[in-house]
C-alpha positions, 0 to 999 in steps of 0.5 A, a space after each residue: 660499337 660497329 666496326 667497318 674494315 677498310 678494303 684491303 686493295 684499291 685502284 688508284 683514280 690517279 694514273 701511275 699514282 701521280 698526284 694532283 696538286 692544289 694551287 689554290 682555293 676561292 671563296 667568292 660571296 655575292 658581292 665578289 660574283 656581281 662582277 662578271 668573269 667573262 669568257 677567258 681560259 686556263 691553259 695549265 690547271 684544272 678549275 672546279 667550282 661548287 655553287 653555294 647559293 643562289 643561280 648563275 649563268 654559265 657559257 662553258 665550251 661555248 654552250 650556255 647552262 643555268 646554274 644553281 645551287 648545288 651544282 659542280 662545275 668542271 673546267 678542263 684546261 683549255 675549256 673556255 669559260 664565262 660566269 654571271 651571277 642570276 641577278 635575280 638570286 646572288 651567287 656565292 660560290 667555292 673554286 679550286 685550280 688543280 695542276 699535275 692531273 692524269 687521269 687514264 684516257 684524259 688530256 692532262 689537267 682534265 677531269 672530264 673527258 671532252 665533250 661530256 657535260 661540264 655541269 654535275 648535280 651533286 645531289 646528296 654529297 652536296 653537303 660532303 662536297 661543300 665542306 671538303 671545299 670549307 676545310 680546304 679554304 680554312 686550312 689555306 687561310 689559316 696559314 698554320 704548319 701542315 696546312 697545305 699538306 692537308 688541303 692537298 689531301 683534301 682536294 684529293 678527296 673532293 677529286 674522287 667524290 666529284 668522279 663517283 658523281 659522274 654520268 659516265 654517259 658518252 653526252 656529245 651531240 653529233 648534229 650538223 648544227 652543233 658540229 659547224 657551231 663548234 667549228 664557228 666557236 674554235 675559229 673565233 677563239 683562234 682569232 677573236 683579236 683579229 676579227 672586225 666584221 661578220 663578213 671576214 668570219 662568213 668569207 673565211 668559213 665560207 658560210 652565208 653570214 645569216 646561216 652562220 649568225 644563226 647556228 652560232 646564236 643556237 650553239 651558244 647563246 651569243 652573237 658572233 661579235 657579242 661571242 668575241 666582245 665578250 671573249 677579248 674583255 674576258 682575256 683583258 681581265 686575266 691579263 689584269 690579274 697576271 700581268 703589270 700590263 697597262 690598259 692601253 697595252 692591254 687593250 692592243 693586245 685584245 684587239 682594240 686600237 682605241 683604249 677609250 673604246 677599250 675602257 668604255 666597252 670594258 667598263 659595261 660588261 664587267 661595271 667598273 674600269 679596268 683600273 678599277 677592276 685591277 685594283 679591286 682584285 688586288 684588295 680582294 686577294 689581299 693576305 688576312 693581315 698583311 
């Protein structure tokens, strides 16, 4: 029998030992992720997600990465994000939201510093992390005493894991195209609800409207008005999932005064209605049991 002692004193990762909070762990298989969450944001958590098989195509901070298998992918709060499955290879993926995190040197509820690659490798802890992600989702199912205490101390380890994985390599790109891309991309998402024409972006930056639709597509992959469509249906789903707001309501709120339109447009990105798309969120999130 070989004994290993554990070290008799260690730095705590968590800034003044506050802890993190689990708020909840997904489990989303093929089917689930054939629906795209287009571009929307959390403002109040943390979300981690490990992808378990297959590729996706993820737009994280306004720049798009190819995804796959393995992979870690790191939402700080306020990172605007949008996922699609490859539809050449399924996507099945684990997530978690976290809240209460500090981190020294980090905005709150940030695991990264800003604008670090949001995309790690995980490598040989795949597996540790894929199961750390399988206990917590079993736990919190299974409903019985302790559960939670156990998942949270659980996240807590995938936490610690997913830090030691880091390239702590300082990653932010300082070239002009990416700099105005950026501040293209922040005025959009100030004032997507807002914007009908290229024209009202071009004139309130004051850049040529080809230069703009240029350096914009290099940033991020999007056009201009494809990069807001994207981002109002985005703002439509979680108002779906969070609110008892109707779709007309809905649909005013996103920056669209026809509903028709609205639910058309919705309708193509997502592939149902958003009637439709409410309804089938619900079911999917219903309580084993219930």
């Amino acid at each position: 029998m070989v004994q290993s002692f554990v070290k008799k004193e260690f730095t705590p990762s968590f800034e003044n030992g506050k802890l993190p909070k689990l708020l909840y762990v997904c489990k989303a298989e093929a089917d689930h992720t054939k629906l795209p969450c287009v571009m929307h944001v959390h403002h109040d958590r943390l979300e981690i997600l490990y992808i378990r098989d297959g590729r996706g195509i993820h737009t994280i901070g306004g720049r798009q990465y190819h995804t796959k298998k393995g992979d870690i992918l790191i939402y700080n709060s306020g990172m605007i994000h949008d996922e699609r499955t490859n539809p050449e290879a399924e996507m099945s993926v684990y997530s978690c939201g976290v809240g209460n995190l500090k981190l020294e040197g980090l905005r709150e509820n940030c695991l990264i510093p800003d604008g670090s690659s949001p995309v790690l490798r995980s490598g040989a802890f795949g597996q540790d992390i894929e199961d750390l992600f399988r206990m917590m989702y079993t736990q919190i199912c299974s409903g019985n005493t302790g559960a939670e205490e156990i998942s949270h101390h659980l996240m807590h380890t995938l936490l610690i894991m997913v830090l030691k994985q880091m390239d702590r390599r300082n990653d932010t790109e300082e070239s002009k195209g990416v700099i105005l891309g950026e501040r293209i991309k922040n005025y959009l998402d100030e004032h997507f609800s807002e914007i009908d024409t290229l024209e009202t972006i071009s004139e309130a930056l004051n850049i040529s409207l080809s230069y703009l639709c240029h350096i914009f597509k290099e940033t991020t992959g999007y056009a201009p008005m494809q990069y807001i469509m994207r981002r109002r249906i985005g703002e439509a789903q979680s108002l779906l999932i969070n609110t008892q707001y109707n779709s007309t309501e809905i649909a005013s709120l996103v920056g669209y005064d026809n509903s028709n339109y609205f639910n058309t447009i919705f309708t193509k990105i997502v592939g149902m209605s958003p009637i439709k798309y409410r309804k089938c969120w619900v079911d999917i999130n219903e309580p084993v049991g219930k």
